[in-house]
C-alpha positions in Angstrom: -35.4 -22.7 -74.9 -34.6 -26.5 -74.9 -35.4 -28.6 -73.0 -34.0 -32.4 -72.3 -36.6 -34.7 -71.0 -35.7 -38.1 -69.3 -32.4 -37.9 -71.4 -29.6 -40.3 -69.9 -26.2 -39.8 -70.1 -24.6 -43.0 -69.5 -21.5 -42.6 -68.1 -18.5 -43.3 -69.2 -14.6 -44.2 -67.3 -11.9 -40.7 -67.8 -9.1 -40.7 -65.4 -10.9 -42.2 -62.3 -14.2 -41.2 -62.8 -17.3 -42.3 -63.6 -20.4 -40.2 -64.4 -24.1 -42.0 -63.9 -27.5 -40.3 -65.1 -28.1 -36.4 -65.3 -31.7 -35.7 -65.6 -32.0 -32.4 -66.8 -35.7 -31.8 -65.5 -35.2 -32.1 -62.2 -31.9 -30.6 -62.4 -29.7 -33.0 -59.7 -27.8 -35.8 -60.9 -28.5 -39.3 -59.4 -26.2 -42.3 -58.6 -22.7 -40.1 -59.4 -19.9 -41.7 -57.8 -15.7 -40.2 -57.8 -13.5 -43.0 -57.7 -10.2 -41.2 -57.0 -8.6 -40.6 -54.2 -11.6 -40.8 -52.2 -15.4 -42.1 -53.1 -18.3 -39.3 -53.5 -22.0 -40.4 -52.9 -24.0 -38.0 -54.2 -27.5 -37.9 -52.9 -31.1 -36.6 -54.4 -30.1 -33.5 -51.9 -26.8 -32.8 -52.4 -25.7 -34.1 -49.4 -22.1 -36.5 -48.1 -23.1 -39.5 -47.0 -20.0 -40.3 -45.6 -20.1 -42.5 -41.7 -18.9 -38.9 -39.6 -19.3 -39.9 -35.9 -22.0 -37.7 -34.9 -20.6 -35.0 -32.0 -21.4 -35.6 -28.4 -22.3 -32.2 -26.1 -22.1 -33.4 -22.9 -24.2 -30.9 -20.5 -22.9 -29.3 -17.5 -24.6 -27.7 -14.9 -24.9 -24.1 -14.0 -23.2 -24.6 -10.5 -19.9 -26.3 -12.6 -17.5 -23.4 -12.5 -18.9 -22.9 -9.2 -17.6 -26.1 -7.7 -14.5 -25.9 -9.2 -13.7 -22.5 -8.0 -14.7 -23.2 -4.3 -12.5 -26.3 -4.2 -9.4 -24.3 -5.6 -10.2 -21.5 -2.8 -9.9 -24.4 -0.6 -6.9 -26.0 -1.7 -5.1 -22.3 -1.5 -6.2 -21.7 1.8 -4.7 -25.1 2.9 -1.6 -24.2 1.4 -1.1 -20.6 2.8 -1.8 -21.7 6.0 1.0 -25.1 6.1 3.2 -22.5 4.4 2.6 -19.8 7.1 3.2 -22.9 9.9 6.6 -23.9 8.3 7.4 -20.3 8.2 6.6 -19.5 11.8 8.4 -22.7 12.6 11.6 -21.6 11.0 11.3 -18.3 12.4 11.1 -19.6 16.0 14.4 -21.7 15.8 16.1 -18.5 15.0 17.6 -16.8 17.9 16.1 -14.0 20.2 17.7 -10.5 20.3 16.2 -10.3 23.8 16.2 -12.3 26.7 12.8 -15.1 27.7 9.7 -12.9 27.7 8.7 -13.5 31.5 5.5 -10.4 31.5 4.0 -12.6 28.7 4.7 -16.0 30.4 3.2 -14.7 33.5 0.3 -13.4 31.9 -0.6 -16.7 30.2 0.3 -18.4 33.1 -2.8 -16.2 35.4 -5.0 -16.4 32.5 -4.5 -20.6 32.4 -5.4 -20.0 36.1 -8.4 -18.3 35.7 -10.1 -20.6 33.1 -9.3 -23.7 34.8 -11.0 -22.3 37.7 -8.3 -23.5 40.1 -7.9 -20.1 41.6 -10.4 -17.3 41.8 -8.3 -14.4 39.8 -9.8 -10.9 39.9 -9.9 -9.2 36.6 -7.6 -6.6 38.1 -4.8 -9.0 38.1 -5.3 -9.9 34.5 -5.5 -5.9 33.6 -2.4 -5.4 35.8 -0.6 -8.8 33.9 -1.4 -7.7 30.5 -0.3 -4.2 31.4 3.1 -5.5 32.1 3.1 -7.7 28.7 1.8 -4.3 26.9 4.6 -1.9 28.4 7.5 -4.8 28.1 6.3 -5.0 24.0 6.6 -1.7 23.7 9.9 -1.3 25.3 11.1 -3.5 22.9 9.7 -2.0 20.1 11.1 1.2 21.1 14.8 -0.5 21.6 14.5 -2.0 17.9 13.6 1.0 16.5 16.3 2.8 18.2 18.9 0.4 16.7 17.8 -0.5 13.2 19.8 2.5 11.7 22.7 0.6 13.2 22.2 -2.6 12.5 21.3 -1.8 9.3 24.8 -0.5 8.4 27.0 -2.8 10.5 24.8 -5.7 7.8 25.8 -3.4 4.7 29.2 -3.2 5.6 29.7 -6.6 6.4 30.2 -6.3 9.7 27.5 -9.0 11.2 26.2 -12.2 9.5 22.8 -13.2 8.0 21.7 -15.0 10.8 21.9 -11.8 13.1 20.1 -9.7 10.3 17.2 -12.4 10.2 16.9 -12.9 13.8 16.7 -8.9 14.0 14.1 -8.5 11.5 12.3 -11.8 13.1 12.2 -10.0 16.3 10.7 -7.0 14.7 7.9 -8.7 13.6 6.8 -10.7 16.5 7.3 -7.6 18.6 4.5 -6.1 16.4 2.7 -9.2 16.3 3.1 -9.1 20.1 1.5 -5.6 20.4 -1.1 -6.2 18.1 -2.5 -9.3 20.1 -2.2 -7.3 23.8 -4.7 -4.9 22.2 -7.4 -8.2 21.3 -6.9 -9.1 24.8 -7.8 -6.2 26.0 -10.5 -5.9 24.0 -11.5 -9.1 25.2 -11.1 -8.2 28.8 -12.8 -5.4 28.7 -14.8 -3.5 25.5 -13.3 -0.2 24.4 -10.5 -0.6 26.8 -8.0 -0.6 24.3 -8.3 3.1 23.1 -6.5 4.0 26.7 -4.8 0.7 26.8 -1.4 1.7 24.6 -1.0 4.9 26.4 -1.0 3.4 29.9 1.2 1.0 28.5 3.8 3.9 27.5 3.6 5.5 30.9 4.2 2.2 32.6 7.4 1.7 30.1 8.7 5.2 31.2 8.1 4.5 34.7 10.0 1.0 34.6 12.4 2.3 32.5 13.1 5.8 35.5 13.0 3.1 38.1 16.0 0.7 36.5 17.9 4.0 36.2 17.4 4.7 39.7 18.4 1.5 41.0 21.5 1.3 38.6 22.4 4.5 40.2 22.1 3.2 43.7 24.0 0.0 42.7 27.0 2.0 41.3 26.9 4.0 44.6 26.9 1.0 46.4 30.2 -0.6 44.4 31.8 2.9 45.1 31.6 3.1 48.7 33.0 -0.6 48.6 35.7 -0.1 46.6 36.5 3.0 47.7 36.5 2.3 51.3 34.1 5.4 51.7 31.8 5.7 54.9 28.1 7.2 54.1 25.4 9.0 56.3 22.3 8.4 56.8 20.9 11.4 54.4 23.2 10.0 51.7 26.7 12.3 52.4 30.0 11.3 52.2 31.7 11.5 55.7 35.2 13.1 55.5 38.0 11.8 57.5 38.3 15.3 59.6 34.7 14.3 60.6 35.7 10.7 62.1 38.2 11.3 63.9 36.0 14.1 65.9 
């Protein structure tokens, strides 16, 4: 086997490039430039030596994603709850199916009372308040239930507008709304109260409901005998004619 000691090949110019020493010992080449397109420094390790900008890692803390992802929890919660108050607001300029709540007026009105400490309020008159508030909610509920098949087909067939179909389905939802925060006053009020606190609210609604029928009953009775000229006994009976002129 040959071999080439301290033999120099001295370069010479072919199409752009130019070749320097080749030493055949060490086995690298030394000084070989490209002068083409670009210019190749060859170095004793084979290496570019070209000016790259070196690469700069910038470290982040562990707690990084963290803090990013507590301030976008943030950021939603502000938003859902401005979204939920310029819903509510819109909702509330709508009109009510139903005429002014007065059982839930008066009951805030007693409870105002109490914690000013204007009044001395007994408890039983906030139970008794919130009862009423409880058993008018529920009448409601009951009366919406009882008409959505209705309503619901008078809106299909054209027969009532949009704004009477929101304002429906608005009142719906605050009349659940409405339930749901009589039973955390109860709660308040009194612990474990509200287990018994929707069923003495039904019976109460049954009760008012017996007692408007009643007095309708004696108010129709009342425009009869007026218009009818009729004269009445004391138990209620209708006193013939025969029976006057005796």
């Amino acid at each position: 086997m040959s071999e080439f000691n301290n033999t120099n090949f001295e370069g010479q110019q072919q199409e752009g490039f130019e070749y320097g020493s080749f030493n055949d010992t060490n086995g690298y080449f030394n000084n070989q430039t490209y002068s083409g397109n670009g210019t190749y420094n060859n170095t004793n390790n084979g290496t570019f030596s070209a000016d790259d900008e070196p690469v700069k890692i910038i470290p982040t803390s562990f707690y990084t994603p963290f803090l990013y992802g507590a301030i976008l929890l943030i950021c939603l919660f502000f938003f859902s709850k401005y979204y939920k108050q310029q819903r509510i607001k819109q909702l509330t300029q709508l009109r009510s199916i139903f005429d002014e709540h007065d059982a839930r007026d008066l009951y805030f009105e007693i409870k105002e009372m109490k914690e000013a400490g204007e009044v001395k309020v007994h408890d039983k008159v906030i139970k008794a308040a919130l009862l009423n508030r409880g058993a008018e909610n529920i009448r409601r509920s009951f009366k919406l239930k009882e008409l959505m098949p209705q309503v619901e087909n008078l809106y299909k067939n054209g027969s009532i507008g949009d704004d009477y179909w929101k304002s429906f389905q608005t009142e719906t939802k605050v009349t659940e709304a409405e339930v749901k925060d009589c039973i955390v006053e109860a709660e308040k009020i009194q612990p474990g109260w509200p287990q018994a606190f929707l069923q003495l609210c039904q019976e109460i609604c049954f009760n008012q409901a017996l007692q408007r029928r009643y007095n309708s009953i004696l108010e129709r009775k009342n425009t009869c005998i007026k218009e009818w000229d009729l004269d009445i006994d004391a138990d209620g009976h209708m006193i013939s004619k025969t029976e006057q002129k005796k």
